[in-house]
N, C-alpha and C positions, 0 to 999 in steps of 0.2 A: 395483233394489237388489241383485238378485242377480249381476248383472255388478259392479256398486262391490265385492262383497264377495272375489268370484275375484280381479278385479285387485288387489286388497288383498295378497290369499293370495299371489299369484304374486310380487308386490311386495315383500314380507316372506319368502317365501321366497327370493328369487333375495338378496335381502340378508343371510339368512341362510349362505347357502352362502358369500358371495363373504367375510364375515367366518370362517367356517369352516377357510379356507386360513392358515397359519401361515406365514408368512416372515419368515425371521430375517434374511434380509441381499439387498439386490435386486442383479441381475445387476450393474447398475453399479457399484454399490458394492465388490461382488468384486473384478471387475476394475481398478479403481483400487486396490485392495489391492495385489492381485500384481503389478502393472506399476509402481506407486511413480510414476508418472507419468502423461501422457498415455496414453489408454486409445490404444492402434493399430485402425486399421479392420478388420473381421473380416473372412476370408477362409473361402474355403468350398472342402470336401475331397471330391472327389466320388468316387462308392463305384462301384467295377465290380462282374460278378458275384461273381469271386471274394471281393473284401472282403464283400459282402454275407454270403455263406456263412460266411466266417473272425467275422465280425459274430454270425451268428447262432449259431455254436457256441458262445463269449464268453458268448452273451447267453438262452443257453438256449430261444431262442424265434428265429420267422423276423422278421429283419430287413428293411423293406423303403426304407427315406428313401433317394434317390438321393443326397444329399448331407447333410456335417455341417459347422458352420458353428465357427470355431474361432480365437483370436488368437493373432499370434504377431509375438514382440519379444524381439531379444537371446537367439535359441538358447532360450528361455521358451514353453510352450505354454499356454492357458486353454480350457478344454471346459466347456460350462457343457449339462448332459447331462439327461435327463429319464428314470428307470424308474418303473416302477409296484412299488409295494411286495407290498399283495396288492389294493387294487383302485383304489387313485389315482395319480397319478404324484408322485414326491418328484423334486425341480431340485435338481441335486450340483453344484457349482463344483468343478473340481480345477485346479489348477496346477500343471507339469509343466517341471521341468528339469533338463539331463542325465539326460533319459529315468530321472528318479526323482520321485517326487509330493513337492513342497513345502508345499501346501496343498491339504485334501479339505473344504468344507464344506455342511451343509444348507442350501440357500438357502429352500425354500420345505420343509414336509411338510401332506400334506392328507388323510393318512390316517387314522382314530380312534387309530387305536394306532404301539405302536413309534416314539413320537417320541423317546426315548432317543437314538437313533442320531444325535442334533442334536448332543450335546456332545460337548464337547474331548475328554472321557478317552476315548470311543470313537473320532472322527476323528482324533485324534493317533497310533493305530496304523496308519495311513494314508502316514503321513510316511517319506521314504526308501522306500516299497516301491518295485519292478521288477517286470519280467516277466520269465518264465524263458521257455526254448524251448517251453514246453507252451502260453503265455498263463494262466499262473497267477502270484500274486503270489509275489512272493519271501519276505515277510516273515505270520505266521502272525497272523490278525485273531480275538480275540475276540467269541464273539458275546454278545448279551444275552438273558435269559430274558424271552419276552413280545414281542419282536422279532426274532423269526427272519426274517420276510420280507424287513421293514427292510433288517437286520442284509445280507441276501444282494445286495438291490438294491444298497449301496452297492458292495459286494465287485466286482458286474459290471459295474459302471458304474467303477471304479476300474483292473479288467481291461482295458475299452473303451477308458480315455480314454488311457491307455498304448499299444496296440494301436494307435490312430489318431494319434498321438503317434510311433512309430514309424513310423508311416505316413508322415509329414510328413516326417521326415528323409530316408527314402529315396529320397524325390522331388525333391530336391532335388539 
């Protein structure tokens, strides 16, 4: 009985948690947004040390993935990114062209709070930013009270998808 009742518990919780995650729009979904067509095969941006470094200043923390996996059609970039806000990871779709963000959205957030950071009126001060020579946005992002971490994770994950975005060009 006492085994029936754990796996019960483990059973209802791991169910719990997996309804717990909010997603507002899944990766595929994104991406046949931004590309208005056939979604193109992803292609993967591999990071030396120095991008790691340039990575982790960005991202206020050590960065270590040897590569970022990223679509790209028609001069258009798609980064579909992962940060932790303050203890879960929120999934940012951005879309990027002429090295300016066309689309910033929350794809998934799983953290108690700060899910503000999901709507329009916030991700639409998103639109048209740049980086400047510093790797800061060009355009000034409001935050939200009660979401500050949120609010920061997208900011750097916004920085990043720019940054690797600019990556992409040069390599070319």
């Amino acid at each position: 009985m006492k085994k029936f009742i754990i796996i019960l518990l483990i059973l209802t919780g791991s169910t719990f948690s997996v309804f717990a995650d909010d997603i507002y729009q899944s990766n595929d979904e994104f991406l046949a947004q931004a590309f208005n067509a056939e979604t193109p095969k992803p292609k993967a941006l591999w990071l030396t040390a120095d991008d790691k470094t340039a990575i982790s200043a960005i991202m206020n923390r050590t960065f270590n993935q040897l590569r970022v996996r990223f679509w790209q059609q028609d001069g258009a970039t798609v980064w579909i990114l992962d940060e932790i806000g303050k203890e879960k990871p929120i999934t940012i779709g951005i879309h990027i062209k002429d090295e300016k963000i066309v689309d910033l959205k929350v794809l998934a957030f799983r953290e108690s709070r700060g899910d503000e950071v999901r709507h329009q009126f916030f991700t639409k001060q998103f639109i048209n930013a740049e980086l400047n020579e510093e790797n800061q946005l060009t355009q000034h992002i409001d935050g939200i009270t009660g979401a500050t971490l949120s609010v920061r994770a997208l900011k750097k994950v916004a920085r990043l998808a720019l940054w690797l975005n600019n990556k992409t060009q040069t390599k070319q």
